[in-house]
Backbone and ligand atoms as CSV (ligand in chain L), in Angstrom:
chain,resi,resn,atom,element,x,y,z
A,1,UNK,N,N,-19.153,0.685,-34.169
A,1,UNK,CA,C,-18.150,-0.379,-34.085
A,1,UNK,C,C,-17.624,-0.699,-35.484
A,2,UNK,N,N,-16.470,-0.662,-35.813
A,2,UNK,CA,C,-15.549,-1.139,-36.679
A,2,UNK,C,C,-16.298,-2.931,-37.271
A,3,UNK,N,N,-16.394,-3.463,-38.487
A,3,UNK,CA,C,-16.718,-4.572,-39.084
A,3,UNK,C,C,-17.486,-4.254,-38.343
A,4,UNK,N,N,-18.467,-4.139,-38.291
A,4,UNK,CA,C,-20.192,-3.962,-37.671
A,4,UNK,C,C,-20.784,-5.305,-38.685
A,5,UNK,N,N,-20.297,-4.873,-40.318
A,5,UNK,CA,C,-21.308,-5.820,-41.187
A,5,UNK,C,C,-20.509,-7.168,-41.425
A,6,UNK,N,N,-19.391,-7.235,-40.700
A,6,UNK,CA,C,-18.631,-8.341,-41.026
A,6,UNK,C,C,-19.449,-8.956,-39.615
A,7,UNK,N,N,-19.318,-8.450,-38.150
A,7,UNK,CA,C,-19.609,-8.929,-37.532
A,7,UNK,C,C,-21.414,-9.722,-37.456
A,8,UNK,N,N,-22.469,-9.029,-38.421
A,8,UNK,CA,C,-23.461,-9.495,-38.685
A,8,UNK,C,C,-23.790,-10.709,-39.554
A,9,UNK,N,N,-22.757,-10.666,-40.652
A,9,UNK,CA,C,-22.363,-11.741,-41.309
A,9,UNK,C,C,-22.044,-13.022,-40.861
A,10,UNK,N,N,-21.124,-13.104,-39.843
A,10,UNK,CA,C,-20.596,-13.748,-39.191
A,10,UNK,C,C,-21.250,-14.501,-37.839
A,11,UNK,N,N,-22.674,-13.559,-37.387
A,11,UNK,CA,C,-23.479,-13.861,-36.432
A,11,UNK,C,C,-24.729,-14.824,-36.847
A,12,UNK,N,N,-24.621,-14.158,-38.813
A,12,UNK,CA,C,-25.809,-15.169,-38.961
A,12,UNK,C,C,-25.314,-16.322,-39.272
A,13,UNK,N,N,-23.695,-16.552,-39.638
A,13,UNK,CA,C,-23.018,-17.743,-40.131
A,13,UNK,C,C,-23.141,-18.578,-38.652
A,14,UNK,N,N,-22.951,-18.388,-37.626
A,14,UNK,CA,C,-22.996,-18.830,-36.065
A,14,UNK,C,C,-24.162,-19.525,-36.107
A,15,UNK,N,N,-25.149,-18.711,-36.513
A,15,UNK,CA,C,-26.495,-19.703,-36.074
A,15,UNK,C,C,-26.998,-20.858,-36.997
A,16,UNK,N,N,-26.624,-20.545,-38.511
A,16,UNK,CA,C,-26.693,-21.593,-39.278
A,16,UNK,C,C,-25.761,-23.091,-38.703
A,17,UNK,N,N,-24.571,-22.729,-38.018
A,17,UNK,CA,C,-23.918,-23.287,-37.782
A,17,UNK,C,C,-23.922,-24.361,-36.587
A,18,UNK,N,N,-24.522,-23.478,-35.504
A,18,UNK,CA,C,-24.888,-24.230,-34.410
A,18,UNK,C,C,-26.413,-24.849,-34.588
A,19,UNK,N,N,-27.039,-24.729,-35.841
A,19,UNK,CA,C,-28.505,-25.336,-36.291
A,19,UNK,C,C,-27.992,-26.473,-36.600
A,20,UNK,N,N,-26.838,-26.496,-37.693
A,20,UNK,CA,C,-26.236,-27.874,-38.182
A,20,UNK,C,C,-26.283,-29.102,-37.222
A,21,UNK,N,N,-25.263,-28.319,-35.897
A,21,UNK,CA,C,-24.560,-29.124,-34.934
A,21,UNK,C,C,-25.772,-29.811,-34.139
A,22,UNK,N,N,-26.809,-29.116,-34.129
A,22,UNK,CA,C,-28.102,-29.395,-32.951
A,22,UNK,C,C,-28.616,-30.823,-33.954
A,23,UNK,N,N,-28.876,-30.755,-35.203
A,23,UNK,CA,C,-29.416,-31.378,-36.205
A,23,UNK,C,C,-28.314,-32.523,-36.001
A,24,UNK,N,N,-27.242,-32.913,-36.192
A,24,UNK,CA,C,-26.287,-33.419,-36.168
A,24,UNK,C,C,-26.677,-34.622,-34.779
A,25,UNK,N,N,-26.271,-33.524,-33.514
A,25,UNK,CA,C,-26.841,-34.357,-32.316
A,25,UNK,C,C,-27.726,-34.914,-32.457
A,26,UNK,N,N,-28.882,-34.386,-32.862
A,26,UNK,CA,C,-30.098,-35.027,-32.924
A,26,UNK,C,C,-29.914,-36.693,-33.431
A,27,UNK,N,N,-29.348,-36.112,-34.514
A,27,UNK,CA,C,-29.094,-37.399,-35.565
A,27,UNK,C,C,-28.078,-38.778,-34.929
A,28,UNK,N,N,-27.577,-38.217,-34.183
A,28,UNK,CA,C,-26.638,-39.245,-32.931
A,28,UNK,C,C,-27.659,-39.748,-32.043
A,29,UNK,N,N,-28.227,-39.038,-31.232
A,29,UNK,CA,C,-29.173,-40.338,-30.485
A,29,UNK,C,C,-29.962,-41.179,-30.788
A,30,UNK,N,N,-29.936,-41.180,-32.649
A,30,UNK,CA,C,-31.137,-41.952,-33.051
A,30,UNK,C,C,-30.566,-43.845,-32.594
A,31,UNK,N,N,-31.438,-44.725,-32.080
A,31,UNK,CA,C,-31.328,-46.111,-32.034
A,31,UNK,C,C,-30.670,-46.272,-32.962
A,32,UNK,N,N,-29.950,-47.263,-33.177
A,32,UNK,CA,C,-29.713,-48.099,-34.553
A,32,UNK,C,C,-30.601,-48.837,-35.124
A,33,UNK,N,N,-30.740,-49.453,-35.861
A,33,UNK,CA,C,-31.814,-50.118,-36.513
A,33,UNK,C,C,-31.926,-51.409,-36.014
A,34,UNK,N,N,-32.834,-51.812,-35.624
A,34,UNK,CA,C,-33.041,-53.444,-35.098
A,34,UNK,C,C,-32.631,-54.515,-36.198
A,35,UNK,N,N,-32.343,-54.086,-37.346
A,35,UNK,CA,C,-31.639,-55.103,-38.140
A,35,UNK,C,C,-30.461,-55.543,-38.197
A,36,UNK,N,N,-29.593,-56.197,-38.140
A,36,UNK,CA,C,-27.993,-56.303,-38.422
A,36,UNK,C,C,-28.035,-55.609,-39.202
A,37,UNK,N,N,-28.206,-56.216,-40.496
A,37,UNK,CA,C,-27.628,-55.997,-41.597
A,37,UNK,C,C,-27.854,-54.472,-42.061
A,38,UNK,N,N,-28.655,-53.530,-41.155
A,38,UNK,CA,C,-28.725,-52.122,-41.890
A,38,UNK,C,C,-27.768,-51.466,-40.514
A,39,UNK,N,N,-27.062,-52.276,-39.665
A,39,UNK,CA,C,-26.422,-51.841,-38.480
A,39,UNK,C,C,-25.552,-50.888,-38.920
A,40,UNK,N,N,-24.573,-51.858,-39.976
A,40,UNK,CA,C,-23.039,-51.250,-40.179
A,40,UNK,C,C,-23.320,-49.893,-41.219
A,41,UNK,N,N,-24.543,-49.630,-42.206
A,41,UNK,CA,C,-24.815,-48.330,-42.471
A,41,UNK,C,C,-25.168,-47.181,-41.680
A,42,UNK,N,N,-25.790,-47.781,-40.694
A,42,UNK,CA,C,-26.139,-46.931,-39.670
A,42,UNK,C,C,-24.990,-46.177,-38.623
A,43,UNK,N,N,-23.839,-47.073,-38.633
A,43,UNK,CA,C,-22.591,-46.813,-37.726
A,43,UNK,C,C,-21.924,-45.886,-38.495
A,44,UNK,N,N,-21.911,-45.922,-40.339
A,44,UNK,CA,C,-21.228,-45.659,-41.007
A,44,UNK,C,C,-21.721,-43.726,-41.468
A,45,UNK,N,N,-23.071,-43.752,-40.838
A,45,UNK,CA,C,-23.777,-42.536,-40.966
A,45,UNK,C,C,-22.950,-41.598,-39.988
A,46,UNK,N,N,-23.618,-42.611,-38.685
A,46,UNK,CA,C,-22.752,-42.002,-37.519
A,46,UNK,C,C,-21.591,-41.400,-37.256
A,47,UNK,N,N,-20.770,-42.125,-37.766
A,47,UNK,CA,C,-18.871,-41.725,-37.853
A,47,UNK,C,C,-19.010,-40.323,-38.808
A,48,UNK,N,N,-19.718,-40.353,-39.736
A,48,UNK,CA,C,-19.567,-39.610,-40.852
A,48,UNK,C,C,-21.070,-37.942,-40.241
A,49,UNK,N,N,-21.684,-38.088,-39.431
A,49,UNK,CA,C,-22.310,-37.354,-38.968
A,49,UNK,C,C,-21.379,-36.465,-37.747
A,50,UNK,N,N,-20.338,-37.818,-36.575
A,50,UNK,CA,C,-19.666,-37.216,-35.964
A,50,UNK,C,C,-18.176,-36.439,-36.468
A,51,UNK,N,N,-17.453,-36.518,-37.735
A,51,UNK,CA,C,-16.637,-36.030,-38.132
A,51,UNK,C,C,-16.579,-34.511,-38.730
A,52,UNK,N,N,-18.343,-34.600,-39.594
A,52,UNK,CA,C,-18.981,-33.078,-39.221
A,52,UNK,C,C,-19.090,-32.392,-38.264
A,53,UNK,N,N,-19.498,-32.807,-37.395
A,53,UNK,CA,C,-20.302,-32.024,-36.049
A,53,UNK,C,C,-18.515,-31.164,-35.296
A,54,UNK,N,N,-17.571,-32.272,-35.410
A,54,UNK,CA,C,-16.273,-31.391,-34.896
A,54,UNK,C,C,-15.561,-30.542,-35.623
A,55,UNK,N,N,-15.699,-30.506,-37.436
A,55,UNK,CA,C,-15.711,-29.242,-38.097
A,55,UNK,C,C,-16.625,-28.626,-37.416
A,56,UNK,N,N,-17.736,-28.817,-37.334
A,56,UNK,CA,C,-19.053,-27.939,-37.509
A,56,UNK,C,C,-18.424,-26.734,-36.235
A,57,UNK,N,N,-18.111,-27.863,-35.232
A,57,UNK,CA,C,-17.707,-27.011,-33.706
A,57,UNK,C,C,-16.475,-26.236,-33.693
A,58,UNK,N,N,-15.489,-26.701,-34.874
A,58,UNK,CA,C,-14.141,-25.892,-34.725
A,58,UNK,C,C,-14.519,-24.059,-35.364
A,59,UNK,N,N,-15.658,-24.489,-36.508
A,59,UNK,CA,C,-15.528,-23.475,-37.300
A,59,UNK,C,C,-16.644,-22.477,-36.304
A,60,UNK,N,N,-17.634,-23.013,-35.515
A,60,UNK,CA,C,-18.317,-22.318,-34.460
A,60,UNK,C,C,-17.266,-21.290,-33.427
A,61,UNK,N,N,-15.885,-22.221,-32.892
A,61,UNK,CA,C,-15.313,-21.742,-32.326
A,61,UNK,C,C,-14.487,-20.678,-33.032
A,62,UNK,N,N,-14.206,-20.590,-34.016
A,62,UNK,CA,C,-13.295,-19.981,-34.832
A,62,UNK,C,C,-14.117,-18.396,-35.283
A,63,UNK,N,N,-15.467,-18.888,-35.331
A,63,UNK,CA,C,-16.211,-17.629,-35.675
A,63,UNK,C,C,-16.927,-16.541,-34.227
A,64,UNK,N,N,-16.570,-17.658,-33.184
A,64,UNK,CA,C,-16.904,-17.294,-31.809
A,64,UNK,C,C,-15.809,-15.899,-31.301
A,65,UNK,N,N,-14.406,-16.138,-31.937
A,65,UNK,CA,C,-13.183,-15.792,-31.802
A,65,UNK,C,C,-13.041,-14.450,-32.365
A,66,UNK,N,N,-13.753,-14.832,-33.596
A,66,UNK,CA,C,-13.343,-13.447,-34.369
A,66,UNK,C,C,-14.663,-12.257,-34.189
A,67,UNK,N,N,-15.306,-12.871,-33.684
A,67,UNK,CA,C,-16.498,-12.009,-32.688
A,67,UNK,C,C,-16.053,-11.447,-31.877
A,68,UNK,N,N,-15.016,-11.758,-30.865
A,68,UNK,CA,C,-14.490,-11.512,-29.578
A,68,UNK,C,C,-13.652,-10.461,-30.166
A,69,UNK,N,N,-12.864,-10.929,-31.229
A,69,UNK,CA,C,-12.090,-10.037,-31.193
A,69,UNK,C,C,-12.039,-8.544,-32.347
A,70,UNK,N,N,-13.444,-8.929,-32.886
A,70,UNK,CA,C,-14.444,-7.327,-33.394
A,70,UNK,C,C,-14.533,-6.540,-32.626
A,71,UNK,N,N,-15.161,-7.579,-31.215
A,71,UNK,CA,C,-15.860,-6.433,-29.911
A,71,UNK,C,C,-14.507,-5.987,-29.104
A,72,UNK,N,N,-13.335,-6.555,-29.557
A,72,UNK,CA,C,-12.201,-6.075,-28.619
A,72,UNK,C,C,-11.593,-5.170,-29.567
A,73,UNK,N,N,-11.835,-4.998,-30.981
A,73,UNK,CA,C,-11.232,-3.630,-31.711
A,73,UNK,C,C,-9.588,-4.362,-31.948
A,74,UNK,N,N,-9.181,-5.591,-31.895
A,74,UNK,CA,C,-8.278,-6.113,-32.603
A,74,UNK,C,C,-8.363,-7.316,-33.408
A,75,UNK,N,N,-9.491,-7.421,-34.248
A,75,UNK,CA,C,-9.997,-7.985,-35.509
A,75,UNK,C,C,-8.726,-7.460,-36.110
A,76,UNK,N,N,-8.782,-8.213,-37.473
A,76,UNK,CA,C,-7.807,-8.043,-38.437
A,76,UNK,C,C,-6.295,-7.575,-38.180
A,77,UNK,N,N,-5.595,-8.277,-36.991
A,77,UNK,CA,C,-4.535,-8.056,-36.979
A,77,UNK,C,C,-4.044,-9.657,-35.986
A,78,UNK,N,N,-2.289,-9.463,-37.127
A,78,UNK,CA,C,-1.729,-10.898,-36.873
A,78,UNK,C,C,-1.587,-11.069,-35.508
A,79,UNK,N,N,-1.991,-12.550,-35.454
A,79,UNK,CA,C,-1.798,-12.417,-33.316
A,79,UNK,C,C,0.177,-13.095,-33.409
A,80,UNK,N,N,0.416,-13.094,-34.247
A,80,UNK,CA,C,2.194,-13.537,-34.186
A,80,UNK,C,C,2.805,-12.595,-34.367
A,81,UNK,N,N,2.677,-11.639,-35.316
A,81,UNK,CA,C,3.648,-10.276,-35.541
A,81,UNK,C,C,3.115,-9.022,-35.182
A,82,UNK,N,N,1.722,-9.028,-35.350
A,82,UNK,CA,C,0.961,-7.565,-34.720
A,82,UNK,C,C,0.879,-6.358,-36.444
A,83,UNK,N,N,0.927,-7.596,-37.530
A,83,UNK,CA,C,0.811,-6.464,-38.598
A,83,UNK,C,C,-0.951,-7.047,-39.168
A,84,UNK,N,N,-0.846,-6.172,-40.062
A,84,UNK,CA,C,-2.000,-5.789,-39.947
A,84,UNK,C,C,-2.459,-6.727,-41.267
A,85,UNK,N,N,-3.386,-7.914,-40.803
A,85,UNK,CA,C,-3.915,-9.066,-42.373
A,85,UNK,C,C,-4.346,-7.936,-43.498
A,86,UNK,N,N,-3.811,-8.454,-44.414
A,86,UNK,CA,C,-4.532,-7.983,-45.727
A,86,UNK,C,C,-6.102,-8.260,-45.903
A,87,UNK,N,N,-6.419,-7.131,-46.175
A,87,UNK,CA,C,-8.100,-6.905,-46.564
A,87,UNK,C,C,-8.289,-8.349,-47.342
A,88,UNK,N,N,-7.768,-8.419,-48.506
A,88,UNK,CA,C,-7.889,-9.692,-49.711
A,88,UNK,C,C,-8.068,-11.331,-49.006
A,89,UNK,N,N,-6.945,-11.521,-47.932
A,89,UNK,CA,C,-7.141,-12.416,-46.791
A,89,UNK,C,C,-8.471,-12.462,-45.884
A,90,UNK,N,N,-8.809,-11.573,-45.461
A,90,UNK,CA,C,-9.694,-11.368,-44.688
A,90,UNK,C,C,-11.649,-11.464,-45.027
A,91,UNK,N,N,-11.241,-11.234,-46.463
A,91,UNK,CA,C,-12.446,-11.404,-47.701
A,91,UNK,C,C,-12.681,-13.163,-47.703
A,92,UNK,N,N,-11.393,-13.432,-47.711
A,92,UNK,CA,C,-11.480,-14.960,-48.387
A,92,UNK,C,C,-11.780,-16.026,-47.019
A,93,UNK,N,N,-11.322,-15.178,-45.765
A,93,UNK,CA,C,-11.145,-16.337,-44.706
A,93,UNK,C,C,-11.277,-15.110,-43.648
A,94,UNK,N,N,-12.783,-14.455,-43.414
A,94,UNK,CA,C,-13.127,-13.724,-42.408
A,94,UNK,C,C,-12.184,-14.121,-40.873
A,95,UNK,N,N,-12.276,-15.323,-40.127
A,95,UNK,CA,C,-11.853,-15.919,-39.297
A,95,UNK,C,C,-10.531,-16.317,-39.496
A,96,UNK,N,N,-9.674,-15.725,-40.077
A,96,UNK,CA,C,-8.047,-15.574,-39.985
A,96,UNK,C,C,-7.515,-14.863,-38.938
A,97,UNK,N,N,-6.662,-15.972,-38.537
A,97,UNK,CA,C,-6.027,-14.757,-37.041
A,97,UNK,C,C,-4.322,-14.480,-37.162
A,98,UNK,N,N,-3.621,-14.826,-38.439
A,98,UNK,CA,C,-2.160,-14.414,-38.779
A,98,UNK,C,C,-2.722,-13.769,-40.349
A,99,UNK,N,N,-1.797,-13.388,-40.587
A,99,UNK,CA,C,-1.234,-12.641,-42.408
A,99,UNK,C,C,-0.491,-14.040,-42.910
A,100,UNK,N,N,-0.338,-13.609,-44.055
A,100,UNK,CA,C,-0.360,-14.953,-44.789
A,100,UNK,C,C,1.680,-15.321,-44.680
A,101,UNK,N,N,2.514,-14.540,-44.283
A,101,UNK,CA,C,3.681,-14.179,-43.869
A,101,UNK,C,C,3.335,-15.466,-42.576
A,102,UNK,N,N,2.359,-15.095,-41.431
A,102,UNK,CA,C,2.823,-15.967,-40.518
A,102,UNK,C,C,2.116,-17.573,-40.793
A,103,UNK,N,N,0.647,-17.473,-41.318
A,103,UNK,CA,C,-0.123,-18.479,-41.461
A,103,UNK,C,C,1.156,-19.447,-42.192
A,104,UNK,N,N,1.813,-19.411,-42.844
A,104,UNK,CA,C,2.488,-19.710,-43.735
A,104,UNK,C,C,3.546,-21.353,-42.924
L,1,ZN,ZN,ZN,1.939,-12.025,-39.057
């Protein structure tokens, strides 16, 4: 298979990734603190734990994608024009799905 080592790269980036998100959840069901006054830090964790977790999930999905489309043998090509991303692009932002012509 074509990117074989991109696609391994990318499998171990997945699991670091969905470790985050599990850690993350975790960190959401915790109680709040029976104190007021350590409440509004605790909310302030929260917001800032959940604003990660939906990067965490976009970039899961994004790396889910370019998996799919290793195993479909049309990795590295623009899904708007059908030319072919530059290697240099593809180094910098594995999970690119236009050339920098369409990303643009
Ligand atoms: Zn393009």
């Amino acid at each position: 298979m074509k990117h074989q080592q991109l696609a391994d790269t990318l499998r171990a980036r997945l699991a670091d990734v969905q470790a985050d998100i599990a850690r993350l959840e975790e960190a959401t069901i915790q109680p709040l603190s029976p104190n007021f006054s350590e409440q509004a830090g605790d909310l302030e964790a929260l917001a800032t734990n959940e604003s990660r977790e939906v990067q965490q999930i976009q970039e899961a999905e994004q790396i889910l994608a370019a998996l799919t489309r290793i195993e479909h043998g049309d990795y590295g090509v623009c899904d708007k024009c059908g030319a072919d991303i530059a290697p240099g692009r593809l180094a910098a932002l594995p999970t690119a799905t236009r050339c920098i012509a369409c990303a643009a």
